[in-house]
Structures are given as C-alpha cells and as structure tokens.
N, C-alpha and C positions, 0 to 999 in steps of 0.2 A: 504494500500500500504506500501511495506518495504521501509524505509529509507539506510538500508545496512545490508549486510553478508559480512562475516567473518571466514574462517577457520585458523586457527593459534594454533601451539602448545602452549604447557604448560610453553615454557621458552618467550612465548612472538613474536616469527617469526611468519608473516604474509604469507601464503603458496597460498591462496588467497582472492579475494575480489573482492564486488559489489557495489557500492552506488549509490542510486536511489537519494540522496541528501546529503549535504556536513551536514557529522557528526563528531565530536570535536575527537579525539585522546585520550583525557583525558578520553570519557565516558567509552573505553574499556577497557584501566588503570585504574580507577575504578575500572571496574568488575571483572578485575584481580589478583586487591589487596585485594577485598573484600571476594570475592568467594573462590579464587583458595591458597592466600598468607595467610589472618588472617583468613581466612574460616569463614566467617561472612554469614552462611546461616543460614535456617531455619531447628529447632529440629529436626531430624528423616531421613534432604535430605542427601544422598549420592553425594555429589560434583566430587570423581573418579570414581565411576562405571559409565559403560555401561547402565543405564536405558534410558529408554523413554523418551523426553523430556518433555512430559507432566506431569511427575513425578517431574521433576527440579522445582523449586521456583522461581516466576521472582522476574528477578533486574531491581529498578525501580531506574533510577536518572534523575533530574531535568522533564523534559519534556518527559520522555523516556523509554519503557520499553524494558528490553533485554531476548530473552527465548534462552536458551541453552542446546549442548548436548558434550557428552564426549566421547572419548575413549581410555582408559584406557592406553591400551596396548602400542599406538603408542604415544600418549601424544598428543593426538590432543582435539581441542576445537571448536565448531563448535555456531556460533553467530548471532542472527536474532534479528536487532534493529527495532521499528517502534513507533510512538508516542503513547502514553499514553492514548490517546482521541478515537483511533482506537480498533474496535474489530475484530483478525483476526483467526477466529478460525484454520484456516489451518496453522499457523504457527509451531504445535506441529510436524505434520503432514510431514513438506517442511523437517524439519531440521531431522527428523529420514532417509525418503529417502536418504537427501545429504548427511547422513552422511552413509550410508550402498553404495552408487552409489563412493562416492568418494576414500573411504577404498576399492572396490571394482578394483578401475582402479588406485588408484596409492599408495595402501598399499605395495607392493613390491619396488616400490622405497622408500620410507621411513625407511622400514627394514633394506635398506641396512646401514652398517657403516661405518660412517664417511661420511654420505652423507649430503651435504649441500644446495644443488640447487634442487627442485622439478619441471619438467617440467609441468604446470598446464594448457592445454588448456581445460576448465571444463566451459565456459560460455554456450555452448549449452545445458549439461545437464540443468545446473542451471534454462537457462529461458523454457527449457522443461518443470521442474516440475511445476516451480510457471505455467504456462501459464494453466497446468491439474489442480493443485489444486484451482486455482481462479476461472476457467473454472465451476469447480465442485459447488463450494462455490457459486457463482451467480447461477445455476441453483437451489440451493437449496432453496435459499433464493426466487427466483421466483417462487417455488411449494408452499410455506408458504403463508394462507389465508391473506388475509388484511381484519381489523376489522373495522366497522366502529361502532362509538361511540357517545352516544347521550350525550350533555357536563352537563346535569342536573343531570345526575347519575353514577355512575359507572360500571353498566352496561351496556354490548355491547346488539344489536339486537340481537346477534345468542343466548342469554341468556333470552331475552323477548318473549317469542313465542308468546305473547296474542297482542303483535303490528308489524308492517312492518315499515320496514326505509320508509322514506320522498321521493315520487316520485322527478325524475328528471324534472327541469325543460322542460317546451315543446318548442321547437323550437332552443333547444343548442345540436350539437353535441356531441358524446360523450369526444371526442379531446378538445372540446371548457371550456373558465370557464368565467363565468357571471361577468361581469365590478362589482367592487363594489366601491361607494363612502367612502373614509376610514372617511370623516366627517361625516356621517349619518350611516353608517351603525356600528353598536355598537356591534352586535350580531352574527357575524359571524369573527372569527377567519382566520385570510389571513392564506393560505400554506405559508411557511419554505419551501427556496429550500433546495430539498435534497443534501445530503452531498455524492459525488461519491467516495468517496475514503472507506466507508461503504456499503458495497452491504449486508452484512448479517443484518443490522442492520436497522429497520424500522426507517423511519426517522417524523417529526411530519405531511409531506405534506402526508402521510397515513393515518391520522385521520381525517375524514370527521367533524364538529361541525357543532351540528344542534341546530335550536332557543331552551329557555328554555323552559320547562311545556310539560305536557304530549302529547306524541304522534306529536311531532315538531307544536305544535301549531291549530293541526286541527284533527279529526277525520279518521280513512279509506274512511267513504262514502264522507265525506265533499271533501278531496284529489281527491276522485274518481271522482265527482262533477266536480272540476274543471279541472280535465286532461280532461275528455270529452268535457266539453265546452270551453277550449283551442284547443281541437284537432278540432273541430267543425268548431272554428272561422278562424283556421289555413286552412280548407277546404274551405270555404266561397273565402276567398284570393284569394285558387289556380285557385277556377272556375272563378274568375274573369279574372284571364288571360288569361288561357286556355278555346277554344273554347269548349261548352257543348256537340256536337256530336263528337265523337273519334272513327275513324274508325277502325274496329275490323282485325286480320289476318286471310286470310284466312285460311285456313284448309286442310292441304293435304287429298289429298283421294287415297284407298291403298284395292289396289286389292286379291281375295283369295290365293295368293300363296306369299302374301308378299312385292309388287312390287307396286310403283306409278303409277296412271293410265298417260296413253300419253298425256292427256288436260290437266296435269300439266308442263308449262314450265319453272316450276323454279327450279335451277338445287339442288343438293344437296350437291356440290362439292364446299367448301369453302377455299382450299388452295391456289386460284390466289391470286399473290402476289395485295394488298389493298394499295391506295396514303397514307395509315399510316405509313405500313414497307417500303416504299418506299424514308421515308421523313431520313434527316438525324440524326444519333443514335447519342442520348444527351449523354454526358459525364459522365451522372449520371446512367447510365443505370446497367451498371456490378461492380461489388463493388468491389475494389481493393484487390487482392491476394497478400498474403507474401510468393514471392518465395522460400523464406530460410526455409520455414515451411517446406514445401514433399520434398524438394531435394538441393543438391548442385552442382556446375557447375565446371567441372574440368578444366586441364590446358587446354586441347585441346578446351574449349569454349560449350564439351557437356552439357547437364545438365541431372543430375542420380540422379533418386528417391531415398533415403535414409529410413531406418528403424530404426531411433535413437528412436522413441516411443518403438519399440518392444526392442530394443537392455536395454534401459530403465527399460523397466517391467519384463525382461530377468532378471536384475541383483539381480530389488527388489525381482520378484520370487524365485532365488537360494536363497538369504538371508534367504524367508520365509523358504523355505525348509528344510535349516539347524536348523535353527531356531527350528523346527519344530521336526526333527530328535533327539535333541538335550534335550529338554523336556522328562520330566522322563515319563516312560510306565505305561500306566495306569491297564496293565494289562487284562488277561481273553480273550475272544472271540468276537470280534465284529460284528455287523449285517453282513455289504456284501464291495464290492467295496476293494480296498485295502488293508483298516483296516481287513476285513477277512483273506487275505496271512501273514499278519501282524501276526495278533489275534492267526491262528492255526499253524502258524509256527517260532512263533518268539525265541523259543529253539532249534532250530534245527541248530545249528551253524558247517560250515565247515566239509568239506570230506565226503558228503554224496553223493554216486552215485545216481541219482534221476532214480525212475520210473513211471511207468504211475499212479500209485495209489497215487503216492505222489506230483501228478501234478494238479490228477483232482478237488480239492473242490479251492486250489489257483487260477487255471486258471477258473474255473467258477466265482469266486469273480473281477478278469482281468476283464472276458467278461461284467459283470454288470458296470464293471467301464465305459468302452468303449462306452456302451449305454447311460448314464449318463453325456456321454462327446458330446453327437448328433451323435455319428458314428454309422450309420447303422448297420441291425443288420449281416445282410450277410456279412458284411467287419471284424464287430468284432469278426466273429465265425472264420471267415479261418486267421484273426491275430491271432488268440490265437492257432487255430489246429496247424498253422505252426511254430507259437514259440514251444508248447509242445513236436512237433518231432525234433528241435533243441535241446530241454535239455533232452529229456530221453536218460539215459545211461551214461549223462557229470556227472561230480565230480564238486559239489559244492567248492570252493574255502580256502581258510585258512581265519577262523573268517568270513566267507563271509555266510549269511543268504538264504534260498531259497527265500525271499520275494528280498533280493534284486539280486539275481540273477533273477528272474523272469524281473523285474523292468529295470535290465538294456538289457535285451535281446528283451523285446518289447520295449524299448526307441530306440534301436538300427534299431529293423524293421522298426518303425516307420520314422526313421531319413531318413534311405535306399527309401522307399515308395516314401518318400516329395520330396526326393531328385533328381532332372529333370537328365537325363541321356544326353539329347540336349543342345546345347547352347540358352540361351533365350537372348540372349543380342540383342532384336529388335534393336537397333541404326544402328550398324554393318549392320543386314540382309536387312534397307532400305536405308543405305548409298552404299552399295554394289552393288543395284538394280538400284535407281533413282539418285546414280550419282556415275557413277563407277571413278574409277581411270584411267582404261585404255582406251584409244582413242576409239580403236576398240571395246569397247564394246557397246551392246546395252543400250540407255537410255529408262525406261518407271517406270510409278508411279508404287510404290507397294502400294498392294493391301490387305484389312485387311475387312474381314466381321465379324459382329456379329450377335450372335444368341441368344436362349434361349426362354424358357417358357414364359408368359405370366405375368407382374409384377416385377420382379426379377429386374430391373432397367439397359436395353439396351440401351437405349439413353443418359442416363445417365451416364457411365462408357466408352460410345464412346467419351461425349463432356469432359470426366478427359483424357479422351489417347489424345484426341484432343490437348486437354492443354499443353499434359507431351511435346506431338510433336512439337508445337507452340514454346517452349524452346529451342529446339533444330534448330529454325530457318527451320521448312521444310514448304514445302506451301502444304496445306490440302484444298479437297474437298471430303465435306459433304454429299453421296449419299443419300436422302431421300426415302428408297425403300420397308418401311412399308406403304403399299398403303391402307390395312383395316381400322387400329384402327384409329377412329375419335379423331382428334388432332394431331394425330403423325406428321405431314408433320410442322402444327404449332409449337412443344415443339422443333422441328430442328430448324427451323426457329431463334427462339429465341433464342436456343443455340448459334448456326452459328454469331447473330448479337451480343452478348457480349461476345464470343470470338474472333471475328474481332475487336471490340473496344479496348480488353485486349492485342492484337496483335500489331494495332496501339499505343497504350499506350506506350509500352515497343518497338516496333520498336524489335520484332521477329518474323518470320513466315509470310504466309497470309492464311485466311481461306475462303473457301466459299462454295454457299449451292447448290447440283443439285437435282431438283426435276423437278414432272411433275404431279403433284396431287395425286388422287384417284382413285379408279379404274380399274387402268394400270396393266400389267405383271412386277413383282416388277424384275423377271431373265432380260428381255430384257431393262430396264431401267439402271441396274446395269451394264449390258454390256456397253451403251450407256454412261454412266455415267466414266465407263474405258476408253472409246475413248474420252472422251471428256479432259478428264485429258491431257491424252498423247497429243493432240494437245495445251492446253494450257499450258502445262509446269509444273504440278502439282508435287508435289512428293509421295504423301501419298495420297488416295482413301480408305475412309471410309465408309464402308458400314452397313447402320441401316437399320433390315428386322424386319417382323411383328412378334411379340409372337406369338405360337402355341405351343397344348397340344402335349405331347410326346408320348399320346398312339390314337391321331388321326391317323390314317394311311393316309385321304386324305390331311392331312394340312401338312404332314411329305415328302411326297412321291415328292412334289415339289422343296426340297432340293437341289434334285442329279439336277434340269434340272437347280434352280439356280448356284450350280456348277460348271456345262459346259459350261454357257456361260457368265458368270463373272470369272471363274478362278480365286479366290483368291488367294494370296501368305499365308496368314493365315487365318484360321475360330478357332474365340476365341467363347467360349460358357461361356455366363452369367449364373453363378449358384449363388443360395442368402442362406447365413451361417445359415437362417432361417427353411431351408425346411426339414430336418432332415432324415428319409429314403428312403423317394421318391428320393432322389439326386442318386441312383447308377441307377434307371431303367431312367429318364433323362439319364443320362450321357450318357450311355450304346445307347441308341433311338438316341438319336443328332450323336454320332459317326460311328453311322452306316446306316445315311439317307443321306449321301453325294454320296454314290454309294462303287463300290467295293474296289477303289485303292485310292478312299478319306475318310480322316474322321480329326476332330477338332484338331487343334493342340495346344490349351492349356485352360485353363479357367482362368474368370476375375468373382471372389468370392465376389461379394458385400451384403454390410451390416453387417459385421465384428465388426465395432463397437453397436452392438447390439446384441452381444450372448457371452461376455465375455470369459469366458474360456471354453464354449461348442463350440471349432471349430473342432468338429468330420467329419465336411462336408468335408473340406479338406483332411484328407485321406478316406472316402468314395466312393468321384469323382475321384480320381487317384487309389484308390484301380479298383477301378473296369473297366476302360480304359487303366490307363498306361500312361495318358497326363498327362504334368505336370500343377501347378499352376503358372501362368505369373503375376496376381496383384492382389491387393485384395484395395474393397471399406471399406472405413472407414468413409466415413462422407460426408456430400450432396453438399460442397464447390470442384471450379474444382479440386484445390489441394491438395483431400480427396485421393488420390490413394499411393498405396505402391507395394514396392514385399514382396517375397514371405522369412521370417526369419525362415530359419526350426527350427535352433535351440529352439528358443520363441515357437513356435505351440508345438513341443514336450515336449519341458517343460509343457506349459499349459496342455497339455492332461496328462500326469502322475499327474501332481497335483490333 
C-alpha cells in the first residue's frame, strides 16, 4: 500500500497530492536535494530525462522508499512513497501511467506562461489506476502455486517425486486448523498471520511444516492405513445415528417420445416460490456496490454511466502510439497487418494521386488487420472495398504517407459506423413515457425486452440495467418470461432479491419479480406482466426471454407473436465480444424475427472485458444492421456496465 504521491515541479511547487498516511515534508526535501540539487544518484541514472521509472534508482531514507519519474520538458517530478518492508511491484508501473494521463490532461496549462495556479481535479484518474494495477497485482499473485515444504530439507514435494505430502487430517474441514497445545507440541510451527498490505509477497502462513525424518514420519501404505481406518471409524459413528435402512428415490419413468408417464404425480416445475425465498433477505446477502465506480450522478439527481476506464486506456493508448511512431524504422517489408502498408509503402511520401494498383497489397494487409481485431470477415471486406473507392483518384497529402492516409480514412469509417445516428439517452425516453411532464398525457411503464442467443449473459446484463435504473430512483419489474431453460425463473429470483436489498440499502428505486413458472406462453405472460405494471404503478418493465439458436426457424418465428402482444418500447439484443463471425448472421436473424415494421433497437455487448483489444464484434453487429451499441458488459458485479466510447474502440482496433 502507498503511503503518498506527489506530482511537483523541479522548483519544488506541489501541483498535486495523495496521502494514504501522514509523511514528514522533510523526506521529499530530501529527495530533492539529493537527486534533483547535488544529484547524488547512482553511476549511469539519468535524473532529467524522460525514462521509465523502472530505470530511476530508489531513494531510500529512514523507513522509506521513494520511486520516481520525470519530465523533462515541463519540469515536473512525479513521486511514489511507501515503506521499505513492502514489495510493490506495480509501482514502476502506476507512476509511468500518471505520468503520461496527467501530461496528457493538463500539459497545456503548464505550457502556458507565467502561469501559476494548475486546476488539478486528477483524484479519479489516480484511484483508477492504483485500483487496475492492484487489481492486476492480486490476481497474479493468486495464479502463483503455493509450495508446500517439508522443514527436514530443503526440498519442496513438487521436487521429491519418489514421496507425496502428508495426508490431511480426517475429520477437519478444509476451512478448519487442528487446536495445537503450544506446550506439547514442539514440532509443528504455528502460521504467521499474513501481512495484507503484501498481496504479491508469500507470507510464512504459506509454508505448511511437516514433523522431521522421512516421509513426515510414516510410510505411503502406513498413511494409507490409517486414513482408511479413520474413515472406517468415522463411518461406524455415522450409522450409529443414522437409521440403517434409507429409503431410496424413486425413479421417474419416461415414455418413447420423451415424456413422463401420467402415474407420475410429481411435478417437475420447481419455481413456486419455497418458505426459504419467502423468509426475510439477510443483510448479508448482496455485497455492497461503489457507486462512484460505473457512474456519476448529476445536478438534476440522474445518475450516468461514465467511461473514465476507457477514457483512461484512450490516453495511455495514444501515448503508446506515438511512442511507437516515434521509434526508428526498422526497415524492409513486413509479414501482413499494418506493418505491410507500412513495410511496402513507407517511401512513398506526398502528392501521389493513388490508384487501384497502388491500393490493393495495403488494403489487403487492412483486411488481415481487421480479422485479427475479431471483425468479421464480411464487415472487413466491404470496410476496406469502401475505403478503397474513397481514395482512388484522391492526392495523397504534403509529407503525408499512403499508410497513413489509408489509417486515417478507415479510422474515420470506422468512427462514422460506431457512431448511433438516434439518441440513446434511455433516461429521457422512460422519463418521457412513465412520467410525462404534461397532465394530459398518458402514464404507462416503458417497456425494455431482451434477447439473444443462448449463453451470451441475458439475465445478467438485465439485473446491470436493473441497477443502472435502480439509480435513477425508477420502480422496476422483473418479467421472468424465459419459461424453458431450467433455472432461469431461479437466477431472476435471486437477482430481483439482492437488488431489492441494494434498493433498500441506498433508499432508491423498488424492484420486483413477475413470474408464473415453467411451461407457460412466455408472449402472453409478458403481456400480463405489462398490465400488471401499469396497475401497480411500475415504471420500467423488464423483460428476460429464453436463449435460442438464430438459424432455428421454429424457436425464431415466435418473436414477431412475442412482439405483438408485449409491445416493447425497446428490444436490446445481447451479443458476447467472444463470438467473433457468427455475430453479423445473429445480428442480421434477431433483427429481422420481430416481423416487418419491427426489429432490435440497439445491442448490450457483454464480456468486453475479456477480449482486450479484439472488439471487432462491435462494428461487425452494426456493420451489418445499422443498430447502434447502447452498453457494453465489463465484469460480472451489477456495476460492470458502461456505454459505448467510440473514440477508445477505434483506437483499439487501429492499434
């Protein structure tokens, strides 16, 4: 954990700061006299350049180490304290970011001269990064094996193959650890609570000690021995309480065509509500959300998902690219992707009227790029056919390269593509609806179905929009009107009940769940489910249908009659960032099973955080419809959801 940061020029102004705990003033005088004034580093470091900070040499005083970074230009100094005793490898890491995010947003006021006051509102980036790089840092450290070590040698078990570690005790949980008398017992080593402020760092309560001499004191068969006639004895127990005859379950019986016979009357319909869901929901149930993480709440009391990740990865992205640009050419002819427009035309500078021969080996290198990025391949042939009838004929530019002409002319389509031509500002379209302004107009819930393939995560992306609405103080009901997939009616359920608690908590919104099992016509339920809202006062009606394949024709063709007699105000279609070409024939099938004058008015793209910079899905699914994208899933908490950053998406895909 950081004790403090510090951005501060070279004369000593503090422009801004963090302290996680009270640090002396002297230590950063110090580092300033030492480093910056009598340049007391080490042989070789460069103390004004722009390097990496990982290149810097720490400063260590009293109790304290400090890692720092520079930049030159503007005379800034960038400063990350934290104790001595800590290892934090992301520190190198935090402070190149801040220093690229913050040059980035407020190098132009520094520029200017004779300027003396910096307006620094920079704490959200700040606890943005640390929050990713710790994030990252703890995960790492949780894929790393834990060893377990036997204290007679120096050897671990994964290095003795000819022995196996010491079974576990019989009858301890695995949660549990064996009482030990610290008088008597001599030979086993108590755990070391671990130290939380070290997540990368194995602490000793990792080291299992086992007794000395070989093989923890006993043989394989001998060990073996005794877990069976533990488990034995452990059995002996149980039949003493438990009566010896246990009567068996029946057995359904299941006719030639798939069907339970009628002399079975036990139903198979297990979504009546049970005295368990029924009893009141413990306080513990849903785990507390940081609002301030997905969104911010404006003066009007809305609250609006925010893109500060993307805006974020936006900046470090451009840094890398120049970065990148900026690097000397290595020359010669590259394999494919980019580096090929690069490779075979990086002489060709300015006033060159382009033709079709002088288009086609770069835009083939385009197209592979595109593919490379998860974008379909249908979407990436007619982007590139239609950029190349753009530039035959045009005049490449003064000093201006074909590669980047190419570059900024699909960045451009690209933009154009992502770019919704509708207003998507949902707040607006259900405040309009379910509580108009004017007297005379009519009041009734509006109305939001979801759709999509089978897996892609529809209930899940319902109970984030649940959340987003929850914020906004509107009262929500939960239409349960995937009547097939077993479970479904339950994972609402469970939704619906820690989103009511998170409601309650915060005192915004109410939510609740209509269903009627299994079974049922999920159209006529969804209808009933609209009337029911409108009588009870609802605002928002949410509706979760069952997965189905997009080239079923009979599980498609149900659509249009759900359509007609739900009448959505919107059908969002769940597409997952995972699916890669199948997304344009999807897209293309959902949009056109509502019937003639209906079809999907936007998609909710989950699992984004799981394909880094191959988000070709997104213009795939709009390439080939014309809907735009409304949100995208980033992570499996309700607060995982975001819109839609073009700018960010086109970055990533050029890159």
């Amino acid at each position: 954990m950081l004790d403090g940061f510090e951005i501060l020029t070279t004369s000593g102004v503090v422009l801004w700061s963090k302290n996680y705990a009270p640090v002396s003033s002297s230590l950063i005088n110090g580092f300033l006299k030492d480093v910056f004034i009598e340049e007391k580093v080490l042989p070789g470091a460069t103390a004004a350049d722009d390097t990496s900070a990982a290149q810097n040499p720490s400063y260590k005083k009293e109790k304290y180490t400090l890692r720092w970074a520079s930049v030159k230009d503007l005379g800034l100094i960038f400063v990350a304290v934290y104790q001595s005793l800590l290892h934090l490898s992301w520190v190198d890491k935090l402070l190149d970011n801040i220093r690229v995010i913050f040059v980035d947003l407020y190098g132009d006021q520094i520029k200017k001269p004779h300027s003396s006051v910096v307006e620094c509102d920079f704490d959200g980036y700040f606890d943005q990064q640390v929050k990713e790089l710790e994030s990252s840092a703890e995960k790492a450290s949780q894929r790393t094996p834990q060893i377990v070590q036997d204290a007679s040698s120096d050897h671990t078990y994964s290095d003795r193959t000819h022995e196996m570690p010491p079974l576990p005790i019989p009858g301890l949980l695995s949660g549990q650890k064996k009482a030990v008398d610290p008088a008597t017992s001599a030979d086993v080593t108590p755990a070391s609570t671990p130290d939380t402020s070290r997540p990368a760092t194995p602490s000793n309560g990792h080291l299992l000690s086992a007794k000395p001499g070989r093989g923890g004191g006993a043989s394989r068969r001998a060990r073996k021995a005794a877990s069976s006639t533990s488990a034995s004895a452990a059995g002996d127990l149980k039949s003493k309480d438990k009566p010896s005859a246990v009567k068996g379950k029946k057995m359904r019986r299941w006719d030639a065509d798939g069907m339970a016979d009628e002399d079975d009357e036990v139903p198979l319909d297990y979504s009546a509500t049970s005295d368990v869901d029924s009893r009141p929901v413990s306080s513990s149930g849903a785990e507390h959300v940081e609002m301030t993480a997905s969104g911010t709440r404006t003066g009007k009391g809305q609250y609006i998902l925010k893109d500060l990740d993307n805006e974020v990865h936006s900046i470090l992205q451009n840094a890398n690219e120049k970065k990148a640009q900026s690097a000397p050419s290595t020359g010669g002819v590259v394999g494919s992707g980019l580096g090929a427009i690069s490779g075979l035309f990086r002489n060709v500078i300015g006033g060159k009227v382009l033709t079709k021969e002088d288009l086609e080996k770069p835009m083939k290198g385009m197209e592979e790029h595109l593919l490379k990025k998860n974008v379909a391949r249908e979407a990436a042939v007619r982007l590139c056919e239609g950029v190349e009838r753009e530039l035959i004929g045009t005049k490449t530019g003064s000093f201006e390269s074909i590669q980047t002409t190419i570059q900024t002319s699909m960045a451009s389509t690209l933009r154009k593509i992502l770019t919704p031509t509708t207003s998507l500002d949902i707040l607006h379209a259900i405040n309009s609806i379910a509580r108009p302004s004017s007297p005379q107009s009519p009041r009734r819930p509006y109305t939001i179905s979801i759709v999509g393939v089978n897996g892609v995560g529809k209930s899940t992306s319902l109970s984030k929009l649940a959340f987003f609405l929850l914020q906004n103080n509107f009262r929500i009901l939960i239409a349960a009107c995937d009547t097939f997939r077993s479970g479904a009616v339950e994972q609402l359920r469970v939704h619906a009940r820690n989103l009511r608690e998170l409601s309650e908590r915060e005192r915004l919104g109410a939510v609740e769940l209509y269903e009627k099992g299994y079974g049922k016509d999920a159209a006529h339920i969804a209808k009933d489910a609209v009337a029911h809202a409108a009588q009870q006062g609802f605002d928002v009606v949410l509706i979760d249908t069952a997965g189905r394949r997009h080239n079923d024709a009979r599980l498609m063709s149900s659509l249009e009659k759900f359509a007609q007699l739900a009448r959505p105000d919107k059908i969002l279609m769940v597409g997952e960032a995972l699916v890669g070409t199948d997304s344009v024939a999807q897209a293309r099938a959902f949009d056109g099973a509502f019937g003639a004058k209906r079809g999907i008015d936007g998609f909710i793209i989950s699992k984004c955080d799981t394909v880094g910079e191959m988000v070709g899905v997104l213009v795939s699914m709009v390439h080939a419809t014309g809907v735009p994208v409304v949100f995208l899933g980033v992570g499996q908490m309700y607060g995982d959801l975001r819109t839609l950053n073009v700018g960010s998406v086109v970055s990533l895909l050029m890159s």
